[in-house]
VMD Tcl script that builds the backbone (N, CA, C; Angstrom):
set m [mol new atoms 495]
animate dup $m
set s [atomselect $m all]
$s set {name element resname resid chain x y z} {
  {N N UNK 1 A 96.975 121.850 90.349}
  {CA C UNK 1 A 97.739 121.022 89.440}
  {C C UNK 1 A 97.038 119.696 89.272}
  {N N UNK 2 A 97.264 119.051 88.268}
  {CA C UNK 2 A 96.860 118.195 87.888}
  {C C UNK 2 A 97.769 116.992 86.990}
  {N N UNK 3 A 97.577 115.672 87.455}
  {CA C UNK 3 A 97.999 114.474 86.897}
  {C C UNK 3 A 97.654 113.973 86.136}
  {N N UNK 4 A 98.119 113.355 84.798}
  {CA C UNK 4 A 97.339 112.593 83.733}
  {C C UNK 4 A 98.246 111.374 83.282}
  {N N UNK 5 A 98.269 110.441 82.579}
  {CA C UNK 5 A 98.939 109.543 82.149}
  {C C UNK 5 A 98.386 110.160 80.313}
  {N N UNK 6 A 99.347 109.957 79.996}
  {CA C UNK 6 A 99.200 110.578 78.475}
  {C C UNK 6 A 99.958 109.580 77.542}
  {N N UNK 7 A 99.314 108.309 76.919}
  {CA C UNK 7 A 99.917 107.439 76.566}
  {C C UNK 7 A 101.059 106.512 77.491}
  {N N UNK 8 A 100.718 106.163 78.618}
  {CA C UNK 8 A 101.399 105.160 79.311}
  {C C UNK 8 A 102.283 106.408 80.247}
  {N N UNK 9 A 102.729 107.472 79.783}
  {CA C UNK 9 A 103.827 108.719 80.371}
  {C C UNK 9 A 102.657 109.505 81.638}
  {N N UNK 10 A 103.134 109.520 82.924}
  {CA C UNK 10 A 103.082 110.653 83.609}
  {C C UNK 10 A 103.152 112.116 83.177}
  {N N UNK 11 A 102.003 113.169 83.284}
  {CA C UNK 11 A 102.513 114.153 82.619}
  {C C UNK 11 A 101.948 115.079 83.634}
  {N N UNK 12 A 102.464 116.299 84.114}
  {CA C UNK 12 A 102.177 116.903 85.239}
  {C C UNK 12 A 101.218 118.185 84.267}
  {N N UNK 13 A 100.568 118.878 84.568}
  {CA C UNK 13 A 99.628 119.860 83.790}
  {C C UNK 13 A 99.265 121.186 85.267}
  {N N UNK 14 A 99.386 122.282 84.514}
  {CA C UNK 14 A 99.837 123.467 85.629}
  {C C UNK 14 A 97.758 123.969 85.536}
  {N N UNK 15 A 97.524 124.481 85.777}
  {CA C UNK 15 A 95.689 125.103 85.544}
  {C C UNK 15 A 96.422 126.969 84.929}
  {N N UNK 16 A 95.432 126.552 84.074}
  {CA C UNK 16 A 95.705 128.349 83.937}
  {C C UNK 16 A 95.748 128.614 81.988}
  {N N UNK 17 A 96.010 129.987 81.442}
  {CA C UNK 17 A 96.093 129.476 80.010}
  {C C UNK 17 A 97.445 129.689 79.458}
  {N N UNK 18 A 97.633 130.175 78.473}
  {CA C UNK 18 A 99.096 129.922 77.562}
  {C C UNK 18 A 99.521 131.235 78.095}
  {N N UNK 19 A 98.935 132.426 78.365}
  {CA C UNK 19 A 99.888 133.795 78.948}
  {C C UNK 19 A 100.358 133.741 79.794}
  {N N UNK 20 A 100.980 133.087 80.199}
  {CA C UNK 20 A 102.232 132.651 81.437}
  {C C UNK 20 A 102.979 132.158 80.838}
  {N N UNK 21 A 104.146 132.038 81.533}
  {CA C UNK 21 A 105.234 131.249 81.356}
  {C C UNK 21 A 104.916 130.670 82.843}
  {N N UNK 22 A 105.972 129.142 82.299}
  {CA C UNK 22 A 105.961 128.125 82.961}
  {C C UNK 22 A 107.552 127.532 83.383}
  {N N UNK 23 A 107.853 127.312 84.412}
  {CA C UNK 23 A 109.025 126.365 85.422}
  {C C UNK 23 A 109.000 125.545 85.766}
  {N N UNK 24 A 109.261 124.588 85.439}
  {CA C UNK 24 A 109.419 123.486 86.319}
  {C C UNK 24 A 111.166 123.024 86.992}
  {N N UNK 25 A 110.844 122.622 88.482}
  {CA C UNK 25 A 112.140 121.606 88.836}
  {C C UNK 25 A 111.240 120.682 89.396}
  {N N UNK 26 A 112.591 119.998 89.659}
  {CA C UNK 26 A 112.060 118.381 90.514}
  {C C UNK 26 A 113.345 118.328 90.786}
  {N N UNK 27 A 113.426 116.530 91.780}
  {CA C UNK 27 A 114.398 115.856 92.095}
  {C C UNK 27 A 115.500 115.431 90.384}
  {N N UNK 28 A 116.810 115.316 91.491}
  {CA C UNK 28 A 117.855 115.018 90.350}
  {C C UNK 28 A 117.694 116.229 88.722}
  {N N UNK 29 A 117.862 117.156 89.745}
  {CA C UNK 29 A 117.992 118.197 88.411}
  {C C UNK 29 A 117.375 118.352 87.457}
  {N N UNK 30 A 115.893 117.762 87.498}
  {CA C UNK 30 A 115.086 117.930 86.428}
  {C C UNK 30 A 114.529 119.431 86.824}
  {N N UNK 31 A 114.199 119.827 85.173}
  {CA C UNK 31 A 113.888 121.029 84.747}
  {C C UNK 31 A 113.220 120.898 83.176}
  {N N UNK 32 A 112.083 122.033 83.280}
  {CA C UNK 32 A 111.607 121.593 81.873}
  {C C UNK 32 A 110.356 122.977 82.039}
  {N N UNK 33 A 110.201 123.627 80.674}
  {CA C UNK 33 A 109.418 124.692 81.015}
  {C C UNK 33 A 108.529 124.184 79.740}
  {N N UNK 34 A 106.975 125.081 80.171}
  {CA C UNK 34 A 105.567 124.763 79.527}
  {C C UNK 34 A 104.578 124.072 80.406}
  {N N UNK 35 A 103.688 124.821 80.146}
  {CA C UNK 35 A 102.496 124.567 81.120}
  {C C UNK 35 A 102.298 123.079 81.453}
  {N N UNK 36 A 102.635 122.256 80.264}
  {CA C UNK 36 A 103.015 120.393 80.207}
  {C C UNK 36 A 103.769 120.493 80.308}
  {N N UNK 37 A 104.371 119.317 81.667}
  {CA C UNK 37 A 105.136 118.477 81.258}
  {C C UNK 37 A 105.335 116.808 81.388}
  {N N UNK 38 A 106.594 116.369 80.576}
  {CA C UNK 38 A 106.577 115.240 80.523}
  {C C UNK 38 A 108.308 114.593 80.880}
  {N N UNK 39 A 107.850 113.348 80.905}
  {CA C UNK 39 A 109.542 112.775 80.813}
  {C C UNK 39 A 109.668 112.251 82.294}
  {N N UNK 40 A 108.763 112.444 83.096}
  {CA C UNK 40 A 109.093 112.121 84.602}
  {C C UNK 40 A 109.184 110.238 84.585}
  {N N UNK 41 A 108.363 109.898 83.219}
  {CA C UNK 41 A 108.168 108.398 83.406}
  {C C UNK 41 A 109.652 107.687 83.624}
  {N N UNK 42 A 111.035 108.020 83.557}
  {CA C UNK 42 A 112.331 107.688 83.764}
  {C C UNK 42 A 112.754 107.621 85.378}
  {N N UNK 43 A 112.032 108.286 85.842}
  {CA C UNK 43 A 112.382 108.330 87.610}
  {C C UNK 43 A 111.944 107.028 87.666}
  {N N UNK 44 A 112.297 106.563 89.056}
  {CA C UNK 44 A 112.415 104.785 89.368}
  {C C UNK 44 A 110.918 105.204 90.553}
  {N N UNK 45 A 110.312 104.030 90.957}
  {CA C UNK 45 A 109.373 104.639 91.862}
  {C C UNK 45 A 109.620 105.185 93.035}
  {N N UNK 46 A 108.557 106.052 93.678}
  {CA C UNK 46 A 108.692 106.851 94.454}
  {C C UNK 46 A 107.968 107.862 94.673}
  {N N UNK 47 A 108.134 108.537 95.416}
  {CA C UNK 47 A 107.554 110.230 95.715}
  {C C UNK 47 A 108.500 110.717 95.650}
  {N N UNK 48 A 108.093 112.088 94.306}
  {CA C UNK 48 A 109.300 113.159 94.449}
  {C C UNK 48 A 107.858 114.305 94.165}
  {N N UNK 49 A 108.631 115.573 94.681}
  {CA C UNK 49 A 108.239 116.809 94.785}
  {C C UNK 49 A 108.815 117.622 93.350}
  {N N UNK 50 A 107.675 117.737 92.646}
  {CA C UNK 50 A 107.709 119.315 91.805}
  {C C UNK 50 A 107.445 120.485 92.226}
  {N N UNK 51 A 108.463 121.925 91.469}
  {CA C UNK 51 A 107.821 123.365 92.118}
  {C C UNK 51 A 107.787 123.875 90.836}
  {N N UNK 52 A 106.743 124.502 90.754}
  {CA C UNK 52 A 106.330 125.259 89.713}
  {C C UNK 52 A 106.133 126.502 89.934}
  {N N UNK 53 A 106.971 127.756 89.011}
  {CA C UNK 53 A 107.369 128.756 89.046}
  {C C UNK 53 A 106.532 129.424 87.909}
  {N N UNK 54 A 105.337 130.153 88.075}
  {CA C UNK 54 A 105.105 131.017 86.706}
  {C C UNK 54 A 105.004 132.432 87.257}
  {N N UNK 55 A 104.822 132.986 85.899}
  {CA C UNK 55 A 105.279 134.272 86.074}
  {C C UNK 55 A 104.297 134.953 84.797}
  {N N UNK 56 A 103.065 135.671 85.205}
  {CA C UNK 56 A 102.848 136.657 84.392}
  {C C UNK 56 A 103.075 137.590 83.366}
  {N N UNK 57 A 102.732 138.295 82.908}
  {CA C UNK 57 A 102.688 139.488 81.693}
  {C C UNK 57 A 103.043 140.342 82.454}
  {N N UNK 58 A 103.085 140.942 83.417}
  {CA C UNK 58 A 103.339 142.026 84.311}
  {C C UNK 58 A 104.577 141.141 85.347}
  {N N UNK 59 A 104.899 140.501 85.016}
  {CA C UNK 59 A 106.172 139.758 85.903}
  {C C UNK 59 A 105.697 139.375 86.971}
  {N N UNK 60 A 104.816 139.201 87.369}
  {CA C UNK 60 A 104.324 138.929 89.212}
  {C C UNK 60 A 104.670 137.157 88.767}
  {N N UNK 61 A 105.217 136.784 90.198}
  {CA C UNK 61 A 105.300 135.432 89.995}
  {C C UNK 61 A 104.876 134.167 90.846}
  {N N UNK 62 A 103.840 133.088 91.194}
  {CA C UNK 62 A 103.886 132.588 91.812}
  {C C UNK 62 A 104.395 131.173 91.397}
  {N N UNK 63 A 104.372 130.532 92.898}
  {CA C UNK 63 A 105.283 129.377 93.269}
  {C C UNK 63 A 104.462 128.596 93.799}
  {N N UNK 64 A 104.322 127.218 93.320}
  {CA C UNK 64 A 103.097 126.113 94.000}
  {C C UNK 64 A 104.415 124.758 93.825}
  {N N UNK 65 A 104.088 124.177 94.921}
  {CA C UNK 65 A 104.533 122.387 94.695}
  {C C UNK 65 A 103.257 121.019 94.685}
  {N N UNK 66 A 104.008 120.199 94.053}
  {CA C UNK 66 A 103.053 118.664 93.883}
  {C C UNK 66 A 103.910 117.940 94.543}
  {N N UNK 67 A 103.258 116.677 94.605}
  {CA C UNK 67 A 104.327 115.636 94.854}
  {C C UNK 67 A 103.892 114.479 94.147}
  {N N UNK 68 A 104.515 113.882 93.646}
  {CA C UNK 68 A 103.891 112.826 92.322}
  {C C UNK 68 A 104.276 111.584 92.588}
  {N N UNK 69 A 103.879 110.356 92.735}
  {CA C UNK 69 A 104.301 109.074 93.114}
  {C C UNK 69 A 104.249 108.115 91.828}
  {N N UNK 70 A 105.080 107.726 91.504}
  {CA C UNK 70 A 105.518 106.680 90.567}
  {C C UNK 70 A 105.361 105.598 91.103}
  {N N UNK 71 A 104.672 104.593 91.015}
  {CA C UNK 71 A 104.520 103.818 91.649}
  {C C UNK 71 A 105.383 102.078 90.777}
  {N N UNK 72 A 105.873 101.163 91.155}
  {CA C UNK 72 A 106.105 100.339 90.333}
  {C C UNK 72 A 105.520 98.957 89.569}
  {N N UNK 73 A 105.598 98.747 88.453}
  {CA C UNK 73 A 104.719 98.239 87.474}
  {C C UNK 73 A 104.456 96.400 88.500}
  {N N UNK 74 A 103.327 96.232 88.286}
  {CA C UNK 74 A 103.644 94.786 89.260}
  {C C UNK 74 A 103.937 93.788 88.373}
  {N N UNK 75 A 104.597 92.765 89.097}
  {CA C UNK 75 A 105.018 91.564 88.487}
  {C C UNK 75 A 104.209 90.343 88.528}
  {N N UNK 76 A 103.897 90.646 87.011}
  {CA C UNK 76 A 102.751 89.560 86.382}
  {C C UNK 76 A 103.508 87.996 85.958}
  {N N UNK 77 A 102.540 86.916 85.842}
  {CA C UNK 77 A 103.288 86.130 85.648}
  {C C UNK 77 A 102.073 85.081 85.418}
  {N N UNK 78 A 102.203 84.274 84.191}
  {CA C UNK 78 A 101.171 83.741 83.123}
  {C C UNK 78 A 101.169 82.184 83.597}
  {N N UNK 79 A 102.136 81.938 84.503}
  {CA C UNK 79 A 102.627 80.626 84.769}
  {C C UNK 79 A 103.658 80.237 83.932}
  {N N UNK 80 A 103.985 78.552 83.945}
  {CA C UNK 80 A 105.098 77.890 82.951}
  {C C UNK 80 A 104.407 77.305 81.836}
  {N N UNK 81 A 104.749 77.141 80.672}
  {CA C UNK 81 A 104.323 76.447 79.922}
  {C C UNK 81 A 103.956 75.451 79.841}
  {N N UNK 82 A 102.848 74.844 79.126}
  {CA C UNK 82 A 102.287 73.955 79.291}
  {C C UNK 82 A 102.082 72.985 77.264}
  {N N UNK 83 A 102.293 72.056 77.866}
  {CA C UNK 83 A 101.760 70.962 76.969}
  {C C UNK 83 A 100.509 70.159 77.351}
  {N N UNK 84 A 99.916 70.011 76.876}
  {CA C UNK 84 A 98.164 69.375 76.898}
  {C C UNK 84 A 97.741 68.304 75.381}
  {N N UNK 85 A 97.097 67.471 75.454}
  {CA C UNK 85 A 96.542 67.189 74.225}
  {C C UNK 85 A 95.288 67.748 73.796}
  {N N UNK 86 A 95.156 67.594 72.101}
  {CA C UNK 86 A 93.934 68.481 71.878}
  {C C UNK 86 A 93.142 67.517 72.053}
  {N N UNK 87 A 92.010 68.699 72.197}
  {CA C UNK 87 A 90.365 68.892 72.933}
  {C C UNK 87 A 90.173 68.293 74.417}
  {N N UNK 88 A 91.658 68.962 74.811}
  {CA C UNK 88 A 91.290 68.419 76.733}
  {C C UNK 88 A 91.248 69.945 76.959}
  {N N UNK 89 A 90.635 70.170 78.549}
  {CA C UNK 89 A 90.480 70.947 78.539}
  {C C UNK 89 A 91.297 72.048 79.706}
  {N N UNK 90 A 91.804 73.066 79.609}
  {CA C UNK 90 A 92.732 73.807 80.184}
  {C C UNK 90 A 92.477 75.218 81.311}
  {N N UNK 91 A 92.557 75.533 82.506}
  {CA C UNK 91 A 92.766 76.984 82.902}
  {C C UNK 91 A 94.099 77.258 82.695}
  {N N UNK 92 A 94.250 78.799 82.428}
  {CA C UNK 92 A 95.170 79.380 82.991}
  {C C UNK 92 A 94.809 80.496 83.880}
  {N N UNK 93 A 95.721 80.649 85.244}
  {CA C UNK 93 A 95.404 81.915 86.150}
  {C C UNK 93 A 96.620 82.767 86.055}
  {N N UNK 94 A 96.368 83.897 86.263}
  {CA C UNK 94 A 97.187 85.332 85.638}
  {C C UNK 94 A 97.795 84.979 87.658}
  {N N UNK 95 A 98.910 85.648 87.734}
  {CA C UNK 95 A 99.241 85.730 89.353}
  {C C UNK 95 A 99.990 87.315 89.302}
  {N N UNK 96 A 99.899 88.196 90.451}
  {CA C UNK 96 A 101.174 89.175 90.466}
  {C C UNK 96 A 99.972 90.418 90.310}
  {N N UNK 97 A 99.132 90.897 89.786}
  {CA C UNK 97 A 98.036 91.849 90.005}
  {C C UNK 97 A 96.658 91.729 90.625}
  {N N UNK 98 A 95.762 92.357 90.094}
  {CA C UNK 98 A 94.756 92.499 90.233}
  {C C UNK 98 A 93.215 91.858 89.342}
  {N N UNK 99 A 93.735 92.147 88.317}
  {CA C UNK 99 A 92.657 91.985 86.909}
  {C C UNK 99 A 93.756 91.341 85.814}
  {N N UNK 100 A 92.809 90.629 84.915}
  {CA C UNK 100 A 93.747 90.138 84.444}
  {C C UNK 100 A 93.361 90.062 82.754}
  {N N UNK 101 A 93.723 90.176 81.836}
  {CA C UNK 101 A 93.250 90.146 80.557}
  {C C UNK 101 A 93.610 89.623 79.823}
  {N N UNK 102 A 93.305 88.426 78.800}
  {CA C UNK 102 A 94.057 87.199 78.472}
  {C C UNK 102 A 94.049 87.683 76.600}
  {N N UNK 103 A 95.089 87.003 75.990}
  {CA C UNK 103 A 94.909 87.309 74.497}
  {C C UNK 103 A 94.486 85.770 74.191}
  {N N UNK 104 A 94.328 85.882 72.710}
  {CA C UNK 104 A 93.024 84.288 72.389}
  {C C UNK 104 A 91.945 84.214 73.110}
  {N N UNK 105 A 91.430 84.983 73.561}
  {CA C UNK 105 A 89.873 85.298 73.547}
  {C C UNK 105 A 89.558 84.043 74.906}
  {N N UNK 106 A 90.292 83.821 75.810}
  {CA C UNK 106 A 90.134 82.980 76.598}
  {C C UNK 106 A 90.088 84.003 78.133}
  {N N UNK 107 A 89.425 83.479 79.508}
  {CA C UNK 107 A 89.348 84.164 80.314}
  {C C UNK 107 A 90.454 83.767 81.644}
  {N N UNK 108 A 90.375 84.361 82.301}
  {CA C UNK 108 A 91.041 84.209 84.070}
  {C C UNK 108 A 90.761 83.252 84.558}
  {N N UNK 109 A 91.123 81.991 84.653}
  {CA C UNK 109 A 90.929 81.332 85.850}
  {C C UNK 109 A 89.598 80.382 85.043}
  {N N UNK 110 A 88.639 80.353 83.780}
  {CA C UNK 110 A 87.989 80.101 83.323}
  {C C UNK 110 A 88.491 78.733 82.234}
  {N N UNK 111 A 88.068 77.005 82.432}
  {CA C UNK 111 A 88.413 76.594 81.741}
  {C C UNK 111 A 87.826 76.383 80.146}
  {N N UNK 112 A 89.296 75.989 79.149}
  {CA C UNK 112 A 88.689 76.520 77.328}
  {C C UNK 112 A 89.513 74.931 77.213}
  {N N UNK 113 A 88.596 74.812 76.029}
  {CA C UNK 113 A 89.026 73.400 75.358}
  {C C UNK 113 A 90.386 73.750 74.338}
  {N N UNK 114 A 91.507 73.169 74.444}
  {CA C UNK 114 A 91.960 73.452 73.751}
  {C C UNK 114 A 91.956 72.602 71.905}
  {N N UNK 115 A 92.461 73.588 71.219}
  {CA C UNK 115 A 92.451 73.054 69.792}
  {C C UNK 115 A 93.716 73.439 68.702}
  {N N UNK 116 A 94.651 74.121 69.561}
  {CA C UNK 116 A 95.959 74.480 68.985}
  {C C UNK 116 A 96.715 75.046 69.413}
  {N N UNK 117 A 97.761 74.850 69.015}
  {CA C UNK 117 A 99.395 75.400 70.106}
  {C C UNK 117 A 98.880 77.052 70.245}
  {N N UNK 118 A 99.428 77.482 70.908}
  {CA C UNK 118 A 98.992 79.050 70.912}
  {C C UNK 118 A 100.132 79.722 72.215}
  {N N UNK 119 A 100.566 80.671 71.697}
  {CA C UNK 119 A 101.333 81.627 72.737}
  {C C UNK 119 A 100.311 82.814 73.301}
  {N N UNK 120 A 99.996 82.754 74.688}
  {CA C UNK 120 A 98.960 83.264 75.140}
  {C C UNK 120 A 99.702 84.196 76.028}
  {N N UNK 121 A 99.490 85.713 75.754}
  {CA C UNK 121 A 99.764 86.955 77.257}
  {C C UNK 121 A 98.905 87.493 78.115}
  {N N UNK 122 A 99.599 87.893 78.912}
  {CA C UNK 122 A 98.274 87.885 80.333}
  {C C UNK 122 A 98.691 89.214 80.340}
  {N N UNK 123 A 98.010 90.229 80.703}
  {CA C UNK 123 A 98.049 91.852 81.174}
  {C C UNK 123 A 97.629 91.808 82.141}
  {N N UNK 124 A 98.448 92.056 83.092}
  {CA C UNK 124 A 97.414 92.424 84.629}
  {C C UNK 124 A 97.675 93.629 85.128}
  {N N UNK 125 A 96.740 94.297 86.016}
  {CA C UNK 125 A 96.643 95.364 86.002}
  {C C UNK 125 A 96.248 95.692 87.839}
  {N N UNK 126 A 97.132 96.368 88.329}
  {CA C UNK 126 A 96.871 96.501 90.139}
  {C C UNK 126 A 96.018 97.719 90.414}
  {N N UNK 127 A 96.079 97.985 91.467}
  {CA C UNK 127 A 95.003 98.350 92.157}
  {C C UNK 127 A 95.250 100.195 92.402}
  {N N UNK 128 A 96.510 100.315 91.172}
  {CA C UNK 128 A 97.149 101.900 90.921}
  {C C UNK 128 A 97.004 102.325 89.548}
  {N N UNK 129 A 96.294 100.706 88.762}
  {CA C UNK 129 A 96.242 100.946 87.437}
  {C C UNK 129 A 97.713 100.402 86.727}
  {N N UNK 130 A 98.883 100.585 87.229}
  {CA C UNK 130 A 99.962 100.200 86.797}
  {C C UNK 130 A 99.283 98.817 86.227}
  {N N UNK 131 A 100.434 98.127 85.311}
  {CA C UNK 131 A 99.757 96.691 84.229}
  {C C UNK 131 A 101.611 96.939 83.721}
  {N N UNK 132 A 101.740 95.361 83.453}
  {CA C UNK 132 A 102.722 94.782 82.823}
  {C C UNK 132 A 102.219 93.139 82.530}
  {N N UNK 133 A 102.846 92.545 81.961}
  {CA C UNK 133 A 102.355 91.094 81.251}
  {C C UNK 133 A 103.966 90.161 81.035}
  {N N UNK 134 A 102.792 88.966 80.674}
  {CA C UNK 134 A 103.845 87.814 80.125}
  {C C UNK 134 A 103.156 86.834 79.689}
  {N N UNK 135 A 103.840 85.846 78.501}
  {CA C UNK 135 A 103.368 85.208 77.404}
  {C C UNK 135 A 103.849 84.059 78.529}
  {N N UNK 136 A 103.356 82.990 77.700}
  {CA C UNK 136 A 102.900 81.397 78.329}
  {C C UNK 136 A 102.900 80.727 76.928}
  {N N UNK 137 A 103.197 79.912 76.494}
  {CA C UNK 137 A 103.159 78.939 75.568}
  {C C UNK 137 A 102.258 77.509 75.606}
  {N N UNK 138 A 100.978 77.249 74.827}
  {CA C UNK 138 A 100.317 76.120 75.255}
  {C C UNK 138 A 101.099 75.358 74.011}
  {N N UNK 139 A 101.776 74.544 73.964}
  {CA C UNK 139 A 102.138 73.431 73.414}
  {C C UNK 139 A 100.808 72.238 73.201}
  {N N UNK 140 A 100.493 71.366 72.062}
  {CA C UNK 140 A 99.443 70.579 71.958}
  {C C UNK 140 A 99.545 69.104 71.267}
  {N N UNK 141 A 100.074 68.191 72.073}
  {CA C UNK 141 A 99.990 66.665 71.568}
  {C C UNK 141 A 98.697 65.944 71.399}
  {N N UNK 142 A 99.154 65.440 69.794}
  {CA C UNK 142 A 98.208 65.078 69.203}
  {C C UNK 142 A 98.489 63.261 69.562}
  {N N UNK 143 A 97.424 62.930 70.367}
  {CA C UNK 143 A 97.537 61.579 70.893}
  {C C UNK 143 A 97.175 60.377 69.769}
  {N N UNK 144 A 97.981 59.110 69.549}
  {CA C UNK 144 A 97.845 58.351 68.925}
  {C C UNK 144 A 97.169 57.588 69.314}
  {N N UNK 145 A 95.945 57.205 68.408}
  {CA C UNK 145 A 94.849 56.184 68.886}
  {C C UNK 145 A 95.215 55.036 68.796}
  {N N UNK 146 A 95.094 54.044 69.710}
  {CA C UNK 146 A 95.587 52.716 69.966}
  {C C UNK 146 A 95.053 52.076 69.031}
  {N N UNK 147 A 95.578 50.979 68.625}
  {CA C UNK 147 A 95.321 50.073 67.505}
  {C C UNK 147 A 95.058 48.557 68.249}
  {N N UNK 148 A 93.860 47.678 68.799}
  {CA C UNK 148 A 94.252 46.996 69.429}
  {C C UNK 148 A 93.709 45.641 68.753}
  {N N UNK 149 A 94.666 44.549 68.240}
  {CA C UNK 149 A 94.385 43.412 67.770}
  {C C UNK 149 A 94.636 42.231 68.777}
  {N N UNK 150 A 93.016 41.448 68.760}
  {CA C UNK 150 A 93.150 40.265 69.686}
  {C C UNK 150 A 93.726 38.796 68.453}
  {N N UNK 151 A 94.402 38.429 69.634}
  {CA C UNK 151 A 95.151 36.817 68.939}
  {C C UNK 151 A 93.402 36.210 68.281}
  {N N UNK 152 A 92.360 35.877 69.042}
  {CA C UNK 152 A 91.406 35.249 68.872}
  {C C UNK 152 A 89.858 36.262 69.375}
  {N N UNK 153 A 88.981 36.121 68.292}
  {CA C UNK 153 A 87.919 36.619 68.372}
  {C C UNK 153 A 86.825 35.877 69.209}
  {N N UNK 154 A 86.871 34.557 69.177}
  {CA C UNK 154 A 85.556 33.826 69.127}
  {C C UNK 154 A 86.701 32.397 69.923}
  {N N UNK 155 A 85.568 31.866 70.881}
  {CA C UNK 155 A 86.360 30.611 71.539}
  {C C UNK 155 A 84.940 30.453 72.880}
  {N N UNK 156 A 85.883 29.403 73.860}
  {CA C UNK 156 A 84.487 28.600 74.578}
  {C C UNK 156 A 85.290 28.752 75.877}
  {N N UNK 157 A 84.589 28.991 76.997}
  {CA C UNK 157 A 84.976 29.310 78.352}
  {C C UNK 157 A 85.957 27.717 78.308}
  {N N UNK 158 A 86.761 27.921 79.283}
  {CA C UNK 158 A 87.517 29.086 79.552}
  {C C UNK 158 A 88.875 30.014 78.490}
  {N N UNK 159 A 88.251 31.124 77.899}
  {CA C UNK 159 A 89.323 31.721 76.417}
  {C C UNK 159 A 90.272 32.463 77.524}
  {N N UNK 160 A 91.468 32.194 76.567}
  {CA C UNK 160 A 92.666 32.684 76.513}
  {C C UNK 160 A 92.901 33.817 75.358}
  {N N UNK 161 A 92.698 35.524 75.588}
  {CA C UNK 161 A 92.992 35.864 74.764}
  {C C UNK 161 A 94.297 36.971 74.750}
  {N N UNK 162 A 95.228 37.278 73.733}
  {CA C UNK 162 A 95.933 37.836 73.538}
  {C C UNK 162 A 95.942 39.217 73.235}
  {N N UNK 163 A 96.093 40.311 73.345}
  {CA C UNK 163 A 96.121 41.489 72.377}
  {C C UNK 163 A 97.129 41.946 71.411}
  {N N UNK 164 A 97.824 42.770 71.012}
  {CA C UNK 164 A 98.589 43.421 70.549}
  {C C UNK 164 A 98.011 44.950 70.018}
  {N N UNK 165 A 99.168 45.835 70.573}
  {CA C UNK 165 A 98.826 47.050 69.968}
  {C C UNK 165 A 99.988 47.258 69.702}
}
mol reanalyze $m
mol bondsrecalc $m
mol representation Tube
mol addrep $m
């Protein structure tokens, strides 16, 4: 027997060709016949045991078990949001997996100049392959350049000068 992930789904796969028929049980009353199957991705994690029942053209029938572990998705986490002004410059680190894969073309733990608000998700991915994510918000203040006027330009030690901004 054999395991595959088939679009994000667990799918259990029997060896052999289409002239059989196929059985399946499992835990909590699952049942489902064809050499595939699917739908196990609803069990919570764990190890549960499949038995698979086929049965020949001539009726002879054998009986094999798996045991399949669901394992649970880890908890990723992008940090809190952040406000920064533009063109300072920013990391963000992914926490909760293994690997980490950033959207906006920015890296792990790698600092990027910023240049605009941007909602950024992190995918991380553990060490079972399981991956789940979460968005982060960079917020971006645009800093006002000081304006600074002196009372007096020009004068003779000892000057007294004023500013205003």
């Amino acid at each position: 027997m054999e395991i595959t992930p088939s679009g994000g789904t667990p799918t259990v796969l029997a060896d052999g060709t289409l002239q059989y028929s196929y059985y399946w049980t499992g835990p909590n009353g699952y049942s489902a016949s064809g050499q595939n199957i699917s739908g196990i991705s609803s069990f919570t994690p764990g190890t549960y045991t499949f038995n698979l029942t086929v049965t020949d053209a001539n009726g002879n029938i054998c009986v094999s078990s798996t045991d399949v572990t669901i394992n649970p998705n880890p908890t990723v986490s992008a940090g809190p949001d952040v406000t920064i002004c533009l063109n300072d410059s920013h990391t963000f680190n992914g926490s909760g997996a293994n690997t980490y894969t950033w959207s906006g073309g920015i890296q792990d733990g790698q600092s990027f100049v910023v240049s605009n608000p941007f909602n950024y998700t992190v995918t991380g991915t553990d060490l079972n392959g399981c991956q789940n994510s979460d968005d982060v918000m960079l917020n971006v203040t645009f800093a006002n350049v000081p304006s600074i006027s002196p009372d007096l330009t020009l004068g003779c030690i000892p000057l007294t000068v004023t500013f205003d901004n």
